[in-house]
C-alpha positions in Angstrom: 79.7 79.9 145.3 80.7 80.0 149.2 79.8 79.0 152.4 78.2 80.3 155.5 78.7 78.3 159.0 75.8 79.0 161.3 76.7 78.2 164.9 72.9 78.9 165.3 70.7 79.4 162.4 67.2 80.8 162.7 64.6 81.8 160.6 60.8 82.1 158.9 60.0 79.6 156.0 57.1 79.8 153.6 54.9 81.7 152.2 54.1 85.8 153.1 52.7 87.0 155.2 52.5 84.6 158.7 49.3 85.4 160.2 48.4 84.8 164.2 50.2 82.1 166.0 52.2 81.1 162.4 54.3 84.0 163.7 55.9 82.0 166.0 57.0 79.1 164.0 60.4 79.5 162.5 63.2 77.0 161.2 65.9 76.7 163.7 69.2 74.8 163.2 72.3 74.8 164.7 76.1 73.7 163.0 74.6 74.1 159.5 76.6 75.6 156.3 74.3 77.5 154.0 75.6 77.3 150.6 75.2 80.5 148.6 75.6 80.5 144.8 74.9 83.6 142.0 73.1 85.5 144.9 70.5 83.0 145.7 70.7 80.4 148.6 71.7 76.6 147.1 70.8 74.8 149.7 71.2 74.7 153.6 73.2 70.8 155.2 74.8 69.7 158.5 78.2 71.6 158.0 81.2 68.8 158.1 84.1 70.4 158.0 85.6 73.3 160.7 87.8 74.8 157.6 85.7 74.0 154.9 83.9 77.8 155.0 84.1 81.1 153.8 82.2 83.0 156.5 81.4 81.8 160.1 79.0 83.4 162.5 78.0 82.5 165.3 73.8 83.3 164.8 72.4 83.9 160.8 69.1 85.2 160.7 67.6 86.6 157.4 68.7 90.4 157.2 66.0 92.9 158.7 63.8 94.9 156.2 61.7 98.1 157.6 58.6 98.5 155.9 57.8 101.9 156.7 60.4 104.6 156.6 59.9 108.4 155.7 63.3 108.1 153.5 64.9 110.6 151.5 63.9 113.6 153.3 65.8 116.5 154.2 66.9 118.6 157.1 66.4 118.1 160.9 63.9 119.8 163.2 65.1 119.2 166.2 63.3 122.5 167.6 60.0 120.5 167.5 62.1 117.4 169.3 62.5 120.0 172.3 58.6 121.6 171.8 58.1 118.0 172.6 59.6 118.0 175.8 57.7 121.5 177.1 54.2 119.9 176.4 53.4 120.6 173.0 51.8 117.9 170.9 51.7 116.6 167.6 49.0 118.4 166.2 49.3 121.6 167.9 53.1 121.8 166.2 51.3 120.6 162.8 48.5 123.7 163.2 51.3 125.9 164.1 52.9 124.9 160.5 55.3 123.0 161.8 55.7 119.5 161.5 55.0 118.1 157.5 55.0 121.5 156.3 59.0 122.2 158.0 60.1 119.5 156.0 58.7 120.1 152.8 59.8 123.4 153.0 63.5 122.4 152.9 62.6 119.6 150.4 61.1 122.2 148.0 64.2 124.0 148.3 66.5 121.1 148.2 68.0 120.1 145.0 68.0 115.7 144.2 71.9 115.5 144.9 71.6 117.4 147.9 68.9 114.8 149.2 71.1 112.1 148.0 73.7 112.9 149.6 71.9 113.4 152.9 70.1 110.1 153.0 72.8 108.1 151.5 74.5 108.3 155.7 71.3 107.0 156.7 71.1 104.0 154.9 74.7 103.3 155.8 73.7 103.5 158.9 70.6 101.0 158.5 73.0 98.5 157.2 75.6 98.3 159.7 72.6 97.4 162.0 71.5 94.3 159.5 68.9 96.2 157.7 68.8 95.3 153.5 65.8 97.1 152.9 63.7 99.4 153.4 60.6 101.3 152.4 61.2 105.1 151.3 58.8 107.5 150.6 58.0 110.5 149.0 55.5 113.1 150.7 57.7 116.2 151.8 57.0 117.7 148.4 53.2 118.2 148.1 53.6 119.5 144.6 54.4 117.4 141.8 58.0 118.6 140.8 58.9 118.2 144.3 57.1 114.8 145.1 58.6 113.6 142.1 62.2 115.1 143.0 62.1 112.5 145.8 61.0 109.9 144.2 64.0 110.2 141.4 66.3 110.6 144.7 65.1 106.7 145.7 66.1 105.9 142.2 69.4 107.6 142.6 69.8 106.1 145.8 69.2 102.3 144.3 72.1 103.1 141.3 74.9 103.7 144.2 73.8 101.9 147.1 73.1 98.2 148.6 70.6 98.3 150.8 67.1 97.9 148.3 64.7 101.0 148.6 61.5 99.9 147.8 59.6 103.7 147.0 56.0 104.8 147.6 54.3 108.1 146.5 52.6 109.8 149.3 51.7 112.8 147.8 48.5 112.8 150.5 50.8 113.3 153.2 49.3 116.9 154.0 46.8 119.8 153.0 49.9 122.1 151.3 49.2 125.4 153.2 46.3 127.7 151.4 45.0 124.7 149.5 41.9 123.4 149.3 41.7 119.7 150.6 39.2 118.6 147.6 41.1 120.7 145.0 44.5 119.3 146.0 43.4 116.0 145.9 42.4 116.1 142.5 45.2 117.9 141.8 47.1 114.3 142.4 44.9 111.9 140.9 46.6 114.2 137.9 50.0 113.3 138.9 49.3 109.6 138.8 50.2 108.7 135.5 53.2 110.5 135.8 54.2 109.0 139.2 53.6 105.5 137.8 57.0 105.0 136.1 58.8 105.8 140.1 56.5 103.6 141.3 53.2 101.6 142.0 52.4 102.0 145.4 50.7 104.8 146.8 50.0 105.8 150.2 47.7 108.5 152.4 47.9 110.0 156.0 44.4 109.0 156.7 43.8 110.9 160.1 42.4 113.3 162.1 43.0 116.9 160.6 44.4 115.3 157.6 42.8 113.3 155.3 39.4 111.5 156.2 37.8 108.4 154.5 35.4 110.4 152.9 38.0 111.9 151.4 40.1 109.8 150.0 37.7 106.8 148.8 37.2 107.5 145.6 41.0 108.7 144.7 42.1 105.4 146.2 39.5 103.2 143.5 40.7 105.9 140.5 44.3 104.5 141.6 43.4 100.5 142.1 41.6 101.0 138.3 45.2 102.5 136.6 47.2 99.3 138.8 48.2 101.5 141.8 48.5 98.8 145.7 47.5 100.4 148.4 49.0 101.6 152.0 47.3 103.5 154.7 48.7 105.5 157.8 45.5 104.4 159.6 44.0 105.7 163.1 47.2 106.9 164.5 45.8 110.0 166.4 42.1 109.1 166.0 40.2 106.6 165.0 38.2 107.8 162.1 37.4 104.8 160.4 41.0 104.9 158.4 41.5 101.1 159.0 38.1 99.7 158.0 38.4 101.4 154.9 41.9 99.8 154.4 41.0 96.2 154.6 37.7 97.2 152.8 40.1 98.0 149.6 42.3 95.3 150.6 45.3 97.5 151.0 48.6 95.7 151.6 48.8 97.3 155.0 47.5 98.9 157.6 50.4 101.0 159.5 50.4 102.7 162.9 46.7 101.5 164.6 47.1 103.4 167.5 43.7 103.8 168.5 41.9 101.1 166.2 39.5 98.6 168.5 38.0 95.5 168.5 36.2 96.0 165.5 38.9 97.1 163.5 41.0 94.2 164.6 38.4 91.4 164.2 38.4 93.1 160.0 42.3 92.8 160.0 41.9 89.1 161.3 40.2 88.3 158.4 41.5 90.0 155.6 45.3 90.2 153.9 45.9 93.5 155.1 49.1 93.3 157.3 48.9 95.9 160.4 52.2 97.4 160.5 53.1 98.5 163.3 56.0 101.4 164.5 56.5 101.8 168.0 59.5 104.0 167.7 57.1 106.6 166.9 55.0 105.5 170.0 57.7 106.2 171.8 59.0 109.4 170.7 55.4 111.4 170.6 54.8 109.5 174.2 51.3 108.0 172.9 50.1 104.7 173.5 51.2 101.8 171.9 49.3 100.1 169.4 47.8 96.2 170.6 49.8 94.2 168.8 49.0 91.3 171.2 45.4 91.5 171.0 45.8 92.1 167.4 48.5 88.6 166.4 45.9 86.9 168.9 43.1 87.4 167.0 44.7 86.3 163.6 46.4 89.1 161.8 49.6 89.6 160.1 51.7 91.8 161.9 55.0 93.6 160.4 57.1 96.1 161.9 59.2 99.4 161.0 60.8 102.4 162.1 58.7 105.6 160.7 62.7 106.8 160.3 61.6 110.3 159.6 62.8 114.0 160.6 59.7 115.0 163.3 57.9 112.4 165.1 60.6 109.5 165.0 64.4 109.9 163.8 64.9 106.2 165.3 65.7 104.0 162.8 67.6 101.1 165.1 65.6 98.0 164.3 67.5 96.7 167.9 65.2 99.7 169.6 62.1 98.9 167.9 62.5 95.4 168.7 63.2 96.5 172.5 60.1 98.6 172.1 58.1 95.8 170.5 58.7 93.3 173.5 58.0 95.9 176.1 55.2 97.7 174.7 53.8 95.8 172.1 54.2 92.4 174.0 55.7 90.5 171.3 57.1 87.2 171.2 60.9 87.1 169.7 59.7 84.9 167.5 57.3 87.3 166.3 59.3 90.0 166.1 62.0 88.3 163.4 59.0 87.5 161.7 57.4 91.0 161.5 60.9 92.1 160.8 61.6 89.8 157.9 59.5 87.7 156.6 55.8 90.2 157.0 57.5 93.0 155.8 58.9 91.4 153.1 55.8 90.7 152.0 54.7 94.8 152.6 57.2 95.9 150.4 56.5 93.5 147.9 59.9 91.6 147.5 61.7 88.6 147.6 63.1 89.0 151.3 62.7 87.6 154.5 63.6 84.2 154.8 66.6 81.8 154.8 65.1 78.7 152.3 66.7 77.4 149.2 66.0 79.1 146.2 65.4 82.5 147.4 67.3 85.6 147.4 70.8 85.7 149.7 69.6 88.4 152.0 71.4 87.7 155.6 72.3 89.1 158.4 75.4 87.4 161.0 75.7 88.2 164.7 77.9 87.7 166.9 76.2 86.3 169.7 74.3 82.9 169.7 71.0 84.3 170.9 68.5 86.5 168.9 66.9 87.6 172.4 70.4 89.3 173.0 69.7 91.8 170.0 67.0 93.6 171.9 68.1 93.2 174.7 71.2 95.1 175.3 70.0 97.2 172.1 71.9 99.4 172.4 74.9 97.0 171.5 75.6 96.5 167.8 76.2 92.7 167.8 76.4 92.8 163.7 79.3 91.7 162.3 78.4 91.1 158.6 75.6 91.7 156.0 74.8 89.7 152.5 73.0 91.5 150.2 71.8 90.2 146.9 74.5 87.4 147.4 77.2 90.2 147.8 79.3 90.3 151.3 78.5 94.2 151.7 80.4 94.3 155.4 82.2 91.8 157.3 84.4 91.7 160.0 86.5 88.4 161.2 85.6 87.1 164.5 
């Protein structure tokens, strides 16, 4: 058992995920000790005592999870970064076979350690900026043995590391190159009960030039029937209908909704699917920014995350997307730590996200008093220690 002081305590309470204005309502305290026991939180009381504590800080929030990264891949491609810059967009570098198919090329001819060892940086990275867990994904493989290559790498990765990788099979990332769309596809409903011992969520790049709804309807029910939960990149360079679909097979989220309107929000409103939103990725490409305001205002659940992947966003700084988020998106703070913590909690399927007795010890301490200051000057680190699973993974005295 030990102690945290909280100069300044602040955090989401109840149940997942908040929807509309609940967004905004958080628990704040301020001089409180929150008593940590067998990797749970005890209890949370006025602290007393200035030397009666293990760890002070000077803000606790809950520690940050990102519900939508693109780890363990492999390789960089920073040629397409500088494409980019002359002009060249997304899609004509994916026709070109760049993009998807660069990375699964060096996937293919990666071996697991190999991707191991390159991701493991990565999540040392996401941790020393107050990140516990994350969504990883596999999809750079578009065969089986290598889509199932990085799905034993997230396993690997779990064994050696702290920070939680929750995995996801996106074998219906891409069309592999001289495939047939229809014959690929039911190529991987055959992987399924295979893939089901890595995982049981499965997700698809619903899209223009990818897959279309029409597509992808009737492998998504096959999946729901053998206990599969859904995700959807939805509507991020058209709007083809990926998001109505989504809420109509009440997926667990939504992510992307770049160019989803008013009738696609008003379905989000009233379902559980949670619109989850990266604006890192927004950013990068120099699109639009989904309408995350429009979108909370009308009653959804929003969460956020990076899209940390090797082509169209290698951001993974939850401080940026935050920054990004209150610029672009035109979300609250409040918000934010919600959609950061609590929502995407809730995404991922796990006991994160909150500060509340009884739940799992998951927190991140700051050193500044303000959670406004973290995107703010985001590109100061003001992280000074991370609990994971009850287990001081980083601290430094203050």
């Amino acid at each position: 058992m030990f102690k945290i002081h909280a100069d300044h305590l602040l955090t989401p309470t109840g149940n997942t995920p908040k929807k509309g204005k609940e967004m905004q309502e958080l628990f704040e305290a301020f001089d409180v000790d929150v008593i940590i026991d067998h990797g749970k939180i005890l209890d949370i009381k006025k602290h007393k005592s200035k030397s009666d504590y293990t760890i002070n800080a000077k803000l606790v929030t809950p520690a940050f999870v990102d519900a939508h990264t693109h780890i363990p891949f492999y390789g960089k491609r920073a040629n397409e970064f500088y494409m980019r810059a002359r002009g060249k967009t997304y899609s004509q570098i994916f026709e070109k076979g760049g993009g998807i198919h660069s990375s699964v090329k060096m996937v293919r001819n990666a071996t697991v350690d190999e991707i191991v060892k390159e991701n493991i940086k990565y999540l040392n990275l996401l941790k020393q900026n107050g990140i516990c867990a994350i969504e990883g994904k596999s999809g750079y493989g578009l065969e089986k043995v290598s889509e199932i290559k990085q799905l034993k790498a997230i396993s690997i990765l779990n064994e050696i590391q702290d920070v939680k990788v929750i995995p996801t099979f996106l074998g219906l990332h891409a069309i592999p190159k001289d495939s047939d769309k229809t014959e690929y596809i039911k190529n991987v409903k055959e992987w399924l009960d295979d893939i089901k011992s890595f995982t049981n969520t499965i997700d698809v790049f619903c899209d223009k030039g990818v897959f279309l709804p029409e597509d992808i309807e009737e492998f998504f029910n096959f999946a729901k029937e053998r206990g599969f939960k859904l995700r959807f990149h939805a509507d991020e360079i058209a709007n083809v209908g990926a998001t109505k679909l989504a809420v109509k097979l009440h997926a667990v989220s939504a992510d992307h909704l770049l160019k989803i309107d008013e009738e696609e929000i008003a379905l989000l409103s009233k379902s559980n699917t949670v619109a989850t939103l990266m604006p890192g990725t927004s950013f990068y490409l120099g699109e639009t920014f989904a309408n995350a305001r429009k979108i909370i205002d009308k009653g959804a659940a929003v969460a956020l995350g990076s899209d940390f992947n090797p082509g169209s966003c290698p951001i993974f700084s939850p401080s940026f997307v935050m920054h990004l988020a209150i610029r672009f998106l035109k979300m609250e703070p409040e918000e934010i730590l919600t959609a950061y913590t609590l929502n995407a909690a809730h995404v991922l399927g796990i006991e994160n996200g909150k500060i509340e007795p009884g739940f799992q010890c998951d927190i991140a301490l700051w050193n500044t008093n303000e959670f406004l200051d973290i995107p703010y000057m985001f590109d100061q680190n003001f992280l000074r220690g991370i609990i994971i699973n009850g287990k001081v993974t980083m601290y430094e005295v203050f």
